[in-house]
C-alpha positions as CSV (number, residue, x, y, z in Angstrom):
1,X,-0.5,11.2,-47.2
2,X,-0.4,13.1,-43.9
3,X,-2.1,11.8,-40.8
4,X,-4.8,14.2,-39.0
5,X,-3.1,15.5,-35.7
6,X,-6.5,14.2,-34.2
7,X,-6.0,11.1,-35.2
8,X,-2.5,10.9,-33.5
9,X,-4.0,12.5,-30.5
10,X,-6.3,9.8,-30.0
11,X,-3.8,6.8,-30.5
12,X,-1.2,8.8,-28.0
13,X,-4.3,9.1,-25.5
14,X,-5.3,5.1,-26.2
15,X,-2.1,3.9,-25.6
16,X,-1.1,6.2,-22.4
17,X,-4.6,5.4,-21.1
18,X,-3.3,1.3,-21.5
19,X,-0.1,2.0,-19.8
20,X,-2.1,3.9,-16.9
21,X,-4.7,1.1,-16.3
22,X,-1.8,-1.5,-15.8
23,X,-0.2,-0.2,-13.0
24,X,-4.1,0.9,-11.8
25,X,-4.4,-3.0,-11.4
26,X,-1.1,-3.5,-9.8
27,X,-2.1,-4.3,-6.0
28,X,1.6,-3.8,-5.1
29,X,1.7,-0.5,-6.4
30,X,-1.6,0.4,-5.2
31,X,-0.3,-1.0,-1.9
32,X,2.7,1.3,-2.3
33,X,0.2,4.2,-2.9
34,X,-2.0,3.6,-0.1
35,X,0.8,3.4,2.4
36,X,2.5,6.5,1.1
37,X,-0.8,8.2,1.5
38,X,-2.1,7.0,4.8
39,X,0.9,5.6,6.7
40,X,3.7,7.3,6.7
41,X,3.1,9.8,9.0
42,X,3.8,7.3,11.9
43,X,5.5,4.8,9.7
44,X,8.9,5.3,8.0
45,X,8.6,6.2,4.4
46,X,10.6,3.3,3.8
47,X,7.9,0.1,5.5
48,X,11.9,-1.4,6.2
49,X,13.0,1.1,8.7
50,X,11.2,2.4,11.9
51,X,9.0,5.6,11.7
52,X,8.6,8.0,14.1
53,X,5.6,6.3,16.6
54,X,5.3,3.2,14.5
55,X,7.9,0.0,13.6
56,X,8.6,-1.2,10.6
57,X,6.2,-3.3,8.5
58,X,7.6,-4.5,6.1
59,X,6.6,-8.4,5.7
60,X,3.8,-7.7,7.4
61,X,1.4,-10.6,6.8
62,X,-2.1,-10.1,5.2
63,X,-3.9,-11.1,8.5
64,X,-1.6,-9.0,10.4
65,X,-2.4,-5.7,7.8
66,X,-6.3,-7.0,8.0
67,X,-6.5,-7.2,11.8
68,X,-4.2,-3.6,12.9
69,X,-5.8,-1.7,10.4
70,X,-9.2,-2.8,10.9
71,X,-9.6,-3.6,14.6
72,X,-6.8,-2.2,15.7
73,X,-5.6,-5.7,17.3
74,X,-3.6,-8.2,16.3
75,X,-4.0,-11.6,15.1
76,X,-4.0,-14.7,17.6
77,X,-0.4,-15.9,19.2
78,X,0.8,-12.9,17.4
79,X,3.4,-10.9,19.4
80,X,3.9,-6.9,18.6
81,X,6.9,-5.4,17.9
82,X,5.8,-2.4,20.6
83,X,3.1,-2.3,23.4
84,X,2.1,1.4,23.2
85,X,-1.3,0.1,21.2
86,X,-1.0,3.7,19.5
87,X,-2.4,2.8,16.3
88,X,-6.2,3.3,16.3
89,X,-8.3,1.0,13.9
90,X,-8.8,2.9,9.9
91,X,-11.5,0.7,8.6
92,X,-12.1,3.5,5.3
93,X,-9.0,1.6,4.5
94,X,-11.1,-1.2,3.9
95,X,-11.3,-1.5,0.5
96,X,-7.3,-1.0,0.6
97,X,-6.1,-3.9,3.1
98,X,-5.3,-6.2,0.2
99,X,-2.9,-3.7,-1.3
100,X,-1.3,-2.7,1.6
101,X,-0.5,-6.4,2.4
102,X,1.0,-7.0,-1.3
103,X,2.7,-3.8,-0.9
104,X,4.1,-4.9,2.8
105,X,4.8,-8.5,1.9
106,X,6.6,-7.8,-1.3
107,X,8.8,-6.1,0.4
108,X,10.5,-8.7,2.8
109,X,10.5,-9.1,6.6
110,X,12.1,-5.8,8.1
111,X,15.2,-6.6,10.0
């Protein structure tokens, strides 16, 4: 018995459309995402290493992430790795924060 190619086509799309949502849910790779798209032209690439204006955040905390990209401060007793105060607040990064921080913190503190 052969099998309709439009059944096969719709099984492929199924199980390429499970695969997709999984790493759609990921906050780290979201994270990873978000930061590729919206940080790294100040940021290094690599959150590890310094960028070009900004320092590198990787470890960054949550309310560190929450309160730079937001506000555009930073959290209380918290001392910054520069003093230019370049960064201005992004809050249509809003919805993203989360991510970034599970992006940021997965990766270590930078040395």
């Amino acid at each position: 018995m052969r099998t309709p190619v439009c059944v096969v086509v719709a099984a492929s799309a199924v199980v390429l459309a499970a695969c997709k949502q999984g790493s759609d849910t990921n906050p780290v790779e979201l994270g990873r995402r978000a930061y590729a798209a919206n940080c790294t032209a100040c940021h290094n690439p690599d959150a590890t290493k310094e960028g070009t204006i900004g320092p590198a955040i990787a470890g960054s905390s949550g309310e560190l992430v929450r309160a730079r990209v937001l506000r555009a401060e930073y959290p209380p007793g918290y001392t910054p790795k520069r003093d230019t105060h370049l960064m201005p607040a992004q809050p249509f990064l809003a919805s993203e924060v989360g991510n970034l921080a599970a992006y940021l913190e997965s990766l270590g503190r930078s040395p």
